[in-house]
ZAMARGU-4260 file (C-alpha; in steps of 0.2 Angstrom, whole numbers, plus 5000, padded with zeros to 4 digits):
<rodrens>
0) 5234/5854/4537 | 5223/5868/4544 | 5212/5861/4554 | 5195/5868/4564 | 5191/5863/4578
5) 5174/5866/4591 | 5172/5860/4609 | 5191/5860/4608 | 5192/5867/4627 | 5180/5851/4632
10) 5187/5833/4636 | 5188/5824/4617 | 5191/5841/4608 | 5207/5845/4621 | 5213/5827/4617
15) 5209/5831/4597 | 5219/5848/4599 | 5232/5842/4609 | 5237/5825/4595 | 5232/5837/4579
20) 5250/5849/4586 | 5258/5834/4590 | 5258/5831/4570 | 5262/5848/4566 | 5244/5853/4560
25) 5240/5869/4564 | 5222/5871/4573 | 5211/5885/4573 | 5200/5882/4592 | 5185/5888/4596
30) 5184/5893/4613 | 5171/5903/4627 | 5184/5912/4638 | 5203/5917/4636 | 5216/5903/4633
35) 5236/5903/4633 | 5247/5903/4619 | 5249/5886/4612 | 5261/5883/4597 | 5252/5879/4582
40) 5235/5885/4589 | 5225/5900/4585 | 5209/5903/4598 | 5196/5910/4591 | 5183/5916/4606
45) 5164/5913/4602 | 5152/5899/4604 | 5139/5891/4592 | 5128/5907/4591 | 5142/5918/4587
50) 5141/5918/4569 | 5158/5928/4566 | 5166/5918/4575 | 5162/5902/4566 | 5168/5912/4550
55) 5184/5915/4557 | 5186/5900/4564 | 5184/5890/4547 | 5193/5901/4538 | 5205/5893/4527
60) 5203/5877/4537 | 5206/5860/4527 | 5193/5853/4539 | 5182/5859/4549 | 5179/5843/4565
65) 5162/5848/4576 | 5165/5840/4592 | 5156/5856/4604 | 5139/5848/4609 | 5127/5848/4623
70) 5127/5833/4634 | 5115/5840/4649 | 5103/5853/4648 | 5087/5858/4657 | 5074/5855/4644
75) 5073/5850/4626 | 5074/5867/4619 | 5092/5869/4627 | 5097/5851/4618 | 5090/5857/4603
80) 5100/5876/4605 | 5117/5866/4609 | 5114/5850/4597 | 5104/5856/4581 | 5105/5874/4580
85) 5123/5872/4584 | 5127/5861/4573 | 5117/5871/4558 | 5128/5883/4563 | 5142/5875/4558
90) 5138/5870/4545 | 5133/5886/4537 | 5149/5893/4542 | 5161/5881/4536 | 5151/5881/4518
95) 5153/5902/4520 | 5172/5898/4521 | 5174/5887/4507 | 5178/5873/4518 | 5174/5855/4513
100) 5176/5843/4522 | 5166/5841/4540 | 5169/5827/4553 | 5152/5827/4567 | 5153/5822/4583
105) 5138/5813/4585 | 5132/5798/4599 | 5124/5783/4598 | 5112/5787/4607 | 5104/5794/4590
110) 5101/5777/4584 | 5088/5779/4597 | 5080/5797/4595 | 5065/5792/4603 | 5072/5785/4619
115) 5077/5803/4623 | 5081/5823/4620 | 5096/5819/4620 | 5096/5807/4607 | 5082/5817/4596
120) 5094/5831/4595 | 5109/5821/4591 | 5098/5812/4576 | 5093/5830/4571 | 5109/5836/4570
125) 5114/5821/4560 | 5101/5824/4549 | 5105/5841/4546 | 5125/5835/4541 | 5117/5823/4530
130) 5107/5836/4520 | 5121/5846/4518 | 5133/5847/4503 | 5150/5844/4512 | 5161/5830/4513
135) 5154/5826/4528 | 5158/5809/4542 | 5149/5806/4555 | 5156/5796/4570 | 5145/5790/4583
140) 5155/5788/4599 | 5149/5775/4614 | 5155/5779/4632 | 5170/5788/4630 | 5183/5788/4647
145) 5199/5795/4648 | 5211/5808/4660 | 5199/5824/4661 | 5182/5817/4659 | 5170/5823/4671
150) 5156/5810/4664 | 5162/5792/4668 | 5173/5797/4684 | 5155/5796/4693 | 5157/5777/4690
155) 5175/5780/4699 | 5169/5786/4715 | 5156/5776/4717 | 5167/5760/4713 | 5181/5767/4725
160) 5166/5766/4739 | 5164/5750/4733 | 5147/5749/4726 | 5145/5754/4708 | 5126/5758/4705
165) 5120/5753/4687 | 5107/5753/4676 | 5097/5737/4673 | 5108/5723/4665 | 5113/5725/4647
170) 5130/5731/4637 | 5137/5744/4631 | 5154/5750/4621 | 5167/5760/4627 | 5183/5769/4619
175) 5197/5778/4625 | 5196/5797/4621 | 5215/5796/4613 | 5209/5781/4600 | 5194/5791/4596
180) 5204/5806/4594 | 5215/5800/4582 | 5200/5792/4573 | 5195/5810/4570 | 5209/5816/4564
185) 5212/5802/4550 | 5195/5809/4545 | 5199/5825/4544 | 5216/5822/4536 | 5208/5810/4523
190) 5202/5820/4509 | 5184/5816/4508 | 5189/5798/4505 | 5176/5792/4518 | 5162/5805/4515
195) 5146/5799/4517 | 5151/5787/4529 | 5142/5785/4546 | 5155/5775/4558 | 5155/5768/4577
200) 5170/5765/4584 | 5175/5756/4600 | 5188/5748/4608 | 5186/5729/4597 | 5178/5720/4611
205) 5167/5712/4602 | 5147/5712/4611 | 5152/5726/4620 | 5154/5728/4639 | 5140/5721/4650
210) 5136/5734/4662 | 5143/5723/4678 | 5159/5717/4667 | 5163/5737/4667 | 5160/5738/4684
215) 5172/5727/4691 | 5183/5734/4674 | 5184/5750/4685 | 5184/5742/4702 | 5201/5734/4696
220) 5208/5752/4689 | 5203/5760/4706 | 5210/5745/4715 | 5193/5740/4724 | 5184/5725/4723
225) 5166/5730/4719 | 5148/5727/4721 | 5140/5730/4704 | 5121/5735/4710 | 5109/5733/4695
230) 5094/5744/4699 | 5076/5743/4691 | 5073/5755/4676 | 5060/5764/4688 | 5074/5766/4703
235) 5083/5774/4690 | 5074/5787/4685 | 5068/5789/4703 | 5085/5793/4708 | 5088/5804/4692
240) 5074/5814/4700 | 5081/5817/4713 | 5100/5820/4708 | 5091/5833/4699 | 5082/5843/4715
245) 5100/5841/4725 | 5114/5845/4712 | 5102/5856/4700 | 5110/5860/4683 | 5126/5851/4691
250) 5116/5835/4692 | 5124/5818/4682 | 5111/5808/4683 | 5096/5816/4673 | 5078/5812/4671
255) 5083/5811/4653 | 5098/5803/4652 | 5089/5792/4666 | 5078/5787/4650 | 5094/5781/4637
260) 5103/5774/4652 | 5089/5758/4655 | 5089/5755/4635 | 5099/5738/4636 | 5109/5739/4620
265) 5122/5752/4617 | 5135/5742/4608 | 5142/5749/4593 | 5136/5740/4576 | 5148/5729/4567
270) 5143/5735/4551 | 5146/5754/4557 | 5164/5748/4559 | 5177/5761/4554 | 5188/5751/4539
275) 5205/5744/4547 | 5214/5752/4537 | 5209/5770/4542 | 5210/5769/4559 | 5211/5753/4574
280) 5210/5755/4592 | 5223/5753/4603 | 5222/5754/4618 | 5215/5741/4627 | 5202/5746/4640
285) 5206/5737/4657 | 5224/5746/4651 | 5216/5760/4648 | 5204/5762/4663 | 5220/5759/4678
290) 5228/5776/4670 | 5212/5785/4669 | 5211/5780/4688 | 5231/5787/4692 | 5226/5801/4680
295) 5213/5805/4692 | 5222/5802/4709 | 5238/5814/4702 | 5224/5827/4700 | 5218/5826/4720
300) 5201/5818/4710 | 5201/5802/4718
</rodrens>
């Protein structure tokens, strides 16, 4: 098949691109700056505001799977550029086409709109792919780890140090960006057969991941024996504060993602599971976590 691809230079777009050539699809990418040759991939250099280059890049696409998102941003205006506008654009571009079928990228944390901008633009851009009149899926991912994520390696070198700093207690879901890869690309290879559908993957641990279960999940893969430190919602967001005056728009730990982090729920809804005979996990996450951590040492990360 010919499928499009957006965010496919970011950390679940590059594992996306690199499994949709290992099945001989050929990919159109979307990408900001110059990229080498691949076999089976043609880049197409834009962003979300380049309305061309969303032409182009779902032109004569079978699918069209919007993975590009923002995950930080200074203000709500730039969630909304980055989430909705972004994602309006897609949409528009891949109907311009004559393109179909659409697999969004969304996040749980749309469940809960109100908890953050983040989450608002992520239910906006949901809402927008609802309205639509494409084959559309929507896959709500929880935290998603794997070799070249920049987002949960915080929580492996803090656990290296030995004390992994969390939110107040609750749970969450996670999945390894491979399994939720190849999720996306049985939707985009399906035919419309799940359009319509609204699905949250994970890796089958039923109840999710209480957060000091994950802690001492990644103390293992790092080889450290950890101290899970659950800190008030208030520290949290103190801290957020200042991660934000020291690291600037390089900080991790937002004021705003300081505000969906203290929610104590994010496990993915049973009901919301995608059918078995789509698509299972398989990789099991204690597994899964020890080779994102050599993953990470083979890179000088940790």
């Amino acid at each position: 098949m010919k499928i499009a691809i957006s965010g496919a230079t970011g950390f679940v777009g590059s594992t996306l691109l690199d499994l949709a050539i290992s099945e001989d699809h050929e990919v159109r990418a979307l990408t900001r700056r110059e990229q080498p040759e691949r076999d089976g991939v043609t880049w197409v250099r834009g962003d979300l505001a380049a309305t061309d280059a969303l032409e182009t890049l779902c032109t004569d696409a079978d699918a069209v799977v919007h993975v590009a998102g923002v995950v930080n941003a200074p203000d709500k205006a730039g969630f909304v550029a980055g989430n909705v506008t972004g994602t309006k654009a897609m949409l528009d571009a891949a109907r311009a086409a004559g393109t179909q079928r659409f697999v969004h990228v969304s996040s749980l944390s749309a469940r809960e709109p109100f908890l953050s901008d983040y989450g608002k633009s992520k239910f906006g851009a949901e809402v927008a792919v609802e309205a639509s009149t494409l084959n559309w899926t929507i896959v709500r991912p929880p935290a998603i780890y794997g070799p070249r994520d920049t987002e949960m390696f915080e929580l492996f070198k803090a656990a290296k140090l030995g004390v992994v700093p969390l939110p107040p207690e609750g749970r969450a879901s996670m999945i390894h960006a491979a399994d939720l890869a190849a999720l996306l690309l049985a939707l985009a290879t399906d035919g419309g057969a799940h359009a319509g559908k609204v699905y949250d993957p994970d890796d089958g641990r039923e109840g999710g991941w209480r957060h000091v279960e994950m802690a001492k999940a990644i103390g293992e893969a790092v080889g450290r024996k950890v101290t899970p430190l659950s800190m008030p919602a208030m520290l949290v967001k103190g801290a957020a504060r200042i991660d934000r005056m020291v690291r600037g728009t390089k900080a991790k730990l937002t004021p705003d993602r300081a505000s969906y982090m203290v929610h104590p729920d994010w496990t993915a809804d049973p009901a919301h599971r995608p059918p078995a005979d789509l698509w299972q996990p398989r990789i099991e996450t204690g597994e899964g976590l020890k080779q994102t951590a050599q993953w990470y040492r083979g890179e000088g990360w940790l």
